[in-house]
C-alpha positions in Angstrom: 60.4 130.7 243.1 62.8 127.9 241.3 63.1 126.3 238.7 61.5 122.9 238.9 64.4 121.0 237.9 65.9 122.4 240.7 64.0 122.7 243.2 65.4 119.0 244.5 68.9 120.0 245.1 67.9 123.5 246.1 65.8 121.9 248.8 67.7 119.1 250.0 70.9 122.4 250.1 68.0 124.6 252.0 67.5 121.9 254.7 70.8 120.9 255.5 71.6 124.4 255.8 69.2 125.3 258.5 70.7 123.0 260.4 73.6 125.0 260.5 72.1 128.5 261.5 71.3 130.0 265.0 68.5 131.6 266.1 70.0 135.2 265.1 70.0 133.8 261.5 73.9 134.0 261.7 75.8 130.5 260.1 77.3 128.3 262.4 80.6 126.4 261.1 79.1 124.8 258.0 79.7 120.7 258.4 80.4 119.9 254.9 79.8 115.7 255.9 75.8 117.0 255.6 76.2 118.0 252.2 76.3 115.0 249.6 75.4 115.4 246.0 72.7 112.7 244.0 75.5 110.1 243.6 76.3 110.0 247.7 80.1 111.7 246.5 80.7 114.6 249.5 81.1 118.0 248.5 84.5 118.8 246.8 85.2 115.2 246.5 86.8 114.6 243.2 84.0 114.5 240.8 81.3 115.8 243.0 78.8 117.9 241.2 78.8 119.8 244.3 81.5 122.2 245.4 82.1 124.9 248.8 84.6 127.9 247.6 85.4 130.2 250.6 85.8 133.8 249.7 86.4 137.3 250.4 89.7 135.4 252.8 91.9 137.1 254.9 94.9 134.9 256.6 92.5 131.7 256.3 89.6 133.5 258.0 87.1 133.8 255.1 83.7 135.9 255.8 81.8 134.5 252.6 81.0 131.6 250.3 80.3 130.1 247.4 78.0 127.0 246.9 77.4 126.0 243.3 76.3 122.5 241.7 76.8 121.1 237.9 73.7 120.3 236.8 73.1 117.5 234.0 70.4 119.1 231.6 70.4 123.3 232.7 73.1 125.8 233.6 75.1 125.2 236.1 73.8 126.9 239.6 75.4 129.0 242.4 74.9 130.7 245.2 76.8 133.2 246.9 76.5 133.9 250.9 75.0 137.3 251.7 78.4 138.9 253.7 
């Protein structure tokens, strides 16, 4: 269960998301156009509170991620991709 402060941005995050999933559960490309924070700014557009780090990279071809936020009145929250 989340925190009710962020359950929100967790959501709106969780929706977009399954957009981007096959049927296997495996992520397709992830269109980062879908994923806006509260102020309409795109993710890791300069001062977006919402930011996409690939990781775990190998000659540009990257098998995980990080999606974290900055939120205003609690920690800031991440989450990393399961690979």
């Amino acid at each position: 269960m989340t925190k009710k402060s962020e359950n929100n941005a967790e959501i709106e995050v969780k929706e977009k998301a399954k957009k981007t999933t096959k049927e296997d559960g495996k992520a397709k490309a992830l269109d980062l156009e879908l994923l806006k924070d509260p102020e309409g700014k795109k993710i890791n557009e300069k001062d977006s509170s919402f930011k996409y780090e690939p990781t775990n990279c190998d000659n540009e071809k990257c098998k995980s991620y990080l999606l974290s936020t900055t939120m205003k009145k609690e920690a800031d929250y991440q989450v990393k991709s399961k690979h």
